[in-house]
C-alpha positions as CSV (number, residue, x, y, z in Angstrom):
1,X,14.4,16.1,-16.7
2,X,11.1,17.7,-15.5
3,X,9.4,16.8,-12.2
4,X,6.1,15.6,-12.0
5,X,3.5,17.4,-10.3
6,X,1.6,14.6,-9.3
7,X,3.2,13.0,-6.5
8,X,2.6,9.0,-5.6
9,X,0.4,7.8,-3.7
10,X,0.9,7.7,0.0
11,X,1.7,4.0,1.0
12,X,2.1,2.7,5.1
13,X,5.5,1.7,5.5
14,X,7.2,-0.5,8.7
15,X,9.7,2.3,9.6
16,X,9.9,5.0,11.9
17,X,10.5,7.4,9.4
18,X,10.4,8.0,6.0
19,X,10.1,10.8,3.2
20,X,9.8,13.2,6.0
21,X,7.0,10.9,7.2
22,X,6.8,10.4,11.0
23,X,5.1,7.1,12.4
24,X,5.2,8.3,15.4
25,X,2.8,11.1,14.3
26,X,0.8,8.5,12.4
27,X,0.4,6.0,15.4
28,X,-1.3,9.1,16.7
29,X,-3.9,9.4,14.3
30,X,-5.0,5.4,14.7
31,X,-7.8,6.6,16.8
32,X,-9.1,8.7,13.8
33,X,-9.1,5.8,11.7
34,X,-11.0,4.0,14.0
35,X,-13.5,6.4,13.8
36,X,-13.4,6.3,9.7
37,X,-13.4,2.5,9.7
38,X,-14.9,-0.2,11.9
39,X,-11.5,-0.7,13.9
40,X,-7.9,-1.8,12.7
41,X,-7.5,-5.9,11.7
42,X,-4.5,-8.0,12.0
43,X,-2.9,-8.5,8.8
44,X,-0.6,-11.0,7.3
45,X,2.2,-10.2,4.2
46,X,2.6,-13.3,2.2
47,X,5.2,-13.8,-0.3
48,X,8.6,-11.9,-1.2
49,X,12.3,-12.2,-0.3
50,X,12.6,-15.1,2.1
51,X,14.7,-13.2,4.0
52,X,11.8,-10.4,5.1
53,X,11.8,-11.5,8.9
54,X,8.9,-13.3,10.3
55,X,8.3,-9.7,12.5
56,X,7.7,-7.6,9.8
57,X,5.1,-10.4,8.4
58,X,2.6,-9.3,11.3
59,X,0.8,-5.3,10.8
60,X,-2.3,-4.2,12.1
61,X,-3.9,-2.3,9.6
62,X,-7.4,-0.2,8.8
63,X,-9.6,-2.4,6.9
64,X,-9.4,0.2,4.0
65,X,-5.9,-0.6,3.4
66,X,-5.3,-1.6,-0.1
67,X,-1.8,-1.8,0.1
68,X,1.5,-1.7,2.3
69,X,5.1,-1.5,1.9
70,X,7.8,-2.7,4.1
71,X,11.6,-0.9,3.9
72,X,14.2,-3.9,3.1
73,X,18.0,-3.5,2.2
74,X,17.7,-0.7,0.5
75,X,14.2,-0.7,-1.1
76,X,10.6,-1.3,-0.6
77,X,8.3,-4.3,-0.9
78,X,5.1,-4.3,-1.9
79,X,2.5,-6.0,-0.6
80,X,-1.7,-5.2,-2.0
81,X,-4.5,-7.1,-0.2
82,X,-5.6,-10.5,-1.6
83,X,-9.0,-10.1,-3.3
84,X,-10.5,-13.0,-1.3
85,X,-12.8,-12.9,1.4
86,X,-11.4,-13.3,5.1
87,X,-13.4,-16.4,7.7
88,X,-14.5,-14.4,11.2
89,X,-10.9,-13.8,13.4
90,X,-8.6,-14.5,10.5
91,X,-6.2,-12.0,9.3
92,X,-6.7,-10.0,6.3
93,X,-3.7,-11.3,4.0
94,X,-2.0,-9.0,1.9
95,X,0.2,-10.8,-1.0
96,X,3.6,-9.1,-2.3
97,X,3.6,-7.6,-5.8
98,X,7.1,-6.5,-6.2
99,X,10.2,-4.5,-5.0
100,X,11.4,-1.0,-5.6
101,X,14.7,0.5,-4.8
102,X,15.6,3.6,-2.5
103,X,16.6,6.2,-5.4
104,X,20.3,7.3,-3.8
């Protein structure tokens, strides 16, 4: 089997760490995405396992986010923002599109 060179595409995720990727070192970069983006919305992930708990339902996110994926016995789901415009102080909803398992 040959590796790809091409890695994928780097998604936010709910935990504290993963891949070797630190959200501790990411929380510290929100200020530079405020200064990309206008600020950081509340977001809302609908749809998915009924067992996601209510807390990890609730992100704040840039408003360039596209896509977010939240670590859940043993895999990911994946949540991409709905195409629909957002009314002035509601969240930005973000609908799931699937699940993906941690490779052991």
């Amino acid at each position: 089997m040959t590796a790809s060179s091409d890695p994928a595409p780097t998604v936010r995720t709910a935990d504290s760490f993963v891949n070797g990727d630190d959200r501790i070192a990411w929380s510290a970069r929100v200020n530079q995405i405020g200064t990309d983006a206008t600020g950081i919305v509340e977001a809302v992930l609908e749809g998915g396992p009924a067992t996601l708990p209510a807390e990890l339902r609730n992100h704040r996110v840039s408003p360039v986010d596209s896509k977010i994926k939240v670590r859940h016995y043993g895999g990911y789901e994946h949540f991409e923002r709905d195409s629909a415009g957002v009314a002035d102080g509601a969240p930005v909803v973000f609908r799931w599109t699937g699940r993906t398992r941690i490779a052991e």
